[in-house]
C-alpha positions in Angstrom: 97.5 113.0 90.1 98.8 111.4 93.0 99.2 107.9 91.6 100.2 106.1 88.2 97.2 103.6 87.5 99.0 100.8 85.4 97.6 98.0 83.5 98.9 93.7 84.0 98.6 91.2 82.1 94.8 90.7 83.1 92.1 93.4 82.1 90.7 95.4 85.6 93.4 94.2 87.4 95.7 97.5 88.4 99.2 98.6 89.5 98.6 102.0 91.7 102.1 103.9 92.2 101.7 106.5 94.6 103.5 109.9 94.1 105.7 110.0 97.3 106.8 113.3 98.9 110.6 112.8 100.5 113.3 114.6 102.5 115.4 114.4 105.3 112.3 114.0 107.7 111.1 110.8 105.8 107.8 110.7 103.3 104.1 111.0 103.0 102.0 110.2 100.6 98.2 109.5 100.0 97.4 106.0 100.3 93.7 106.5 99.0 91.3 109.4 97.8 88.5 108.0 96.4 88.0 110.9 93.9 91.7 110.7 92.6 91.4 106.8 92.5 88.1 107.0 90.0 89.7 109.8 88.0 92.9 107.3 87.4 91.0 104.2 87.6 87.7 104.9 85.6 86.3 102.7 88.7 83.4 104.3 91.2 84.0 101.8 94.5 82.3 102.2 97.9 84.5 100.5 100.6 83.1 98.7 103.3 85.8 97.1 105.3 89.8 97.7 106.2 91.4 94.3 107.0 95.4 94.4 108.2 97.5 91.3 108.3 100.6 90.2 110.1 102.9 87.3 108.7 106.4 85.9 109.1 108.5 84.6 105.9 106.9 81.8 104.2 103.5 82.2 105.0 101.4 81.7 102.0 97.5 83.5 102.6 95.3 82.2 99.8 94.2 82.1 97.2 90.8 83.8 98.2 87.8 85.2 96.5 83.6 85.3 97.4 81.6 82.8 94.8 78.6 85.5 96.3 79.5 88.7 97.5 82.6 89.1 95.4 85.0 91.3 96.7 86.8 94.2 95.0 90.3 94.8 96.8 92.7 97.2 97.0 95.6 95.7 98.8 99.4 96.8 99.7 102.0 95.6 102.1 102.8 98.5 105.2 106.2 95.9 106.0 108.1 94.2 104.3 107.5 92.3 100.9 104.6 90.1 99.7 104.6 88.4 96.1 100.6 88.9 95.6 98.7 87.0 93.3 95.6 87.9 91.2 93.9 84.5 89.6 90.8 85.0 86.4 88.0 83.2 88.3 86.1 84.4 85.3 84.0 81.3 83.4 83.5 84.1 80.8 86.9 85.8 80.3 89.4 85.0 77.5 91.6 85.0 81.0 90.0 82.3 82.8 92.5 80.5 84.8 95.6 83.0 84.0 97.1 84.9 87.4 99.7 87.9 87.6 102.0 88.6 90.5 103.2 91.5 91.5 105.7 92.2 94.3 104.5 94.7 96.7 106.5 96.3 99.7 106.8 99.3 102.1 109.5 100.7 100.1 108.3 100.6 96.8 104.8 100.9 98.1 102.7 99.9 95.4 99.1 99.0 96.0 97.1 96.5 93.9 93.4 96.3 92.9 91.7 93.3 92.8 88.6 93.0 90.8 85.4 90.9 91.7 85.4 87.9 90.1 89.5 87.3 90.7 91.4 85.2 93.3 93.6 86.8 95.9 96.7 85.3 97.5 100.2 86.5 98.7 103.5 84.9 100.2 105.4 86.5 102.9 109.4 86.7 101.3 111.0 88.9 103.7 110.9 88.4 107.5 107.6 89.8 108.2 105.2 91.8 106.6 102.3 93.7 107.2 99.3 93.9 104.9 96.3 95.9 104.6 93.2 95.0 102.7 90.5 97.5 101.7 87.1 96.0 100.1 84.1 96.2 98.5 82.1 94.0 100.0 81.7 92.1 103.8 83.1 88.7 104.1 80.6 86.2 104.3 82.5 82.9 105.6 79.3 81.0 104.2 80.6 82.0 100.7 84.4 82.1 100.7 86.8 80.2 98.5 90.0 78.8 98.3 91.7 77.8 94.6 94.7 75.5 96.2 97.4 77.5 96.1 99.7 75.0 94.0 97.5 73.9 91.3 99.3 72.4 88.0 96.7 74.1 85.5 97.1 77.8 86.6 100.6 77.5 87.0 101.8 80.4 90.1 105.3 80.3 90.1 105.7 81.5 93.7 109.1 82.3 95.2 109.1 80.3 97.4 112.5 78.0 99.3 110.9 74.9 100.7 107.0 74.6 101.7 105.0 77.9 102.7 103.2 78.1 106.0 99.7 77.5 105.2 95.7 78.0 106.9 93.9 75.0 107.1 91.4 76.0 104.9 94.5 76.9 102.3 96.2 73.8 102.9 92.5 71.9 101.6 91.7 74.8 98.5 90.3 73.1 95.7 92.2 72.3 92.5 90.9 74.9 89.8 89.7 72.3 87.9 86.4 71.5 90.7 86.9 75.3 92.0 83.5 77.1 92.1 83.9 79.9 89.2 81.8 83.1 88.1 80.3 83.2 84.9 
């Protein structure tokens, strides 16, 4: 197998460690097969779209999901390190409101997957960092949310010194409390 699928703290939400291949020359590894990702996964996914990110220490992108057109996400940082957060958007779930992080970086090169129905956010904590973004479905601007990245009730504790750097439409997300939810 050429990844370790492991469970968080919230159901569908995975750790993927890739086996890496090393010597003197550097590394390779595969970064997706889809055949090898629904063996360790139990998940059949069709993506649709590759997205790839840029971002200097401190910039906080989130937290983002589709209230139509949900988005499944596999996600991993190419440089540097990202603390990425998964929130329960999930009306129905015994999880509803709960989030995981997980620190992601080239070196330890862990990818994440991202259900539908979850919220998706990362800080930037070293220098830069690069970030790539595979997905399930289009975005549709028409239906994108943003849960304000600092609300009391769900609690992220981000590492984070001082204020991130934050989007507009992050800056204005909308407390979890009047957030649009799944059921």
């Amino acid at each position: 197998m050429p990844f370790n699928a492991i469970n968080t703290a919230l159901p569908g939400v995975l750790i993927l460690e890739p086996k890496v291949f090393g010597d003197d020359r550097g590394f390779f590894f595969e970064s997706f097969n889809q055949r090898d990702f629904q063996q360790a996964t139990g998940l059949d996914v069709n993506f649709v779209q590759d997205n790839h990110s840029k971002s200097g220490k401190g910039v906080l992108r989130g937290l983002h999901y589709q209230i139509q057109h949900p988005q499944g996400k596999l996600v991993r940082a190419t440089q540097g390190v990202v603390f990425d957060v998964v929130v329960d958007m999930r009306r129905s779930s015994p999880h509803f409101g709960k989030w995981v992080g997980v620190e992601l970086s080239a070196e330890n090169k862990r990818q994440l997957w991202v259900p539908p129905g979850y919220a998706h956010g990362f800080v930037v904590t070293s220098d830069t960092a690069e970030f790539l973004y595979k997905t399930t479905d289009y975005w549709y601007p028409e239906y994108e949310r943003s849960l304000l990245w600092c609300d009391a009730t769900v609690g992220v504790q981000w590492p984070l010194d001082g204020e991130p750097k934050l989007a507009a439409k992050d800056a204005a997300g909308k407390v979890f409390a009047e957030a649009d939810a799944f059921e």
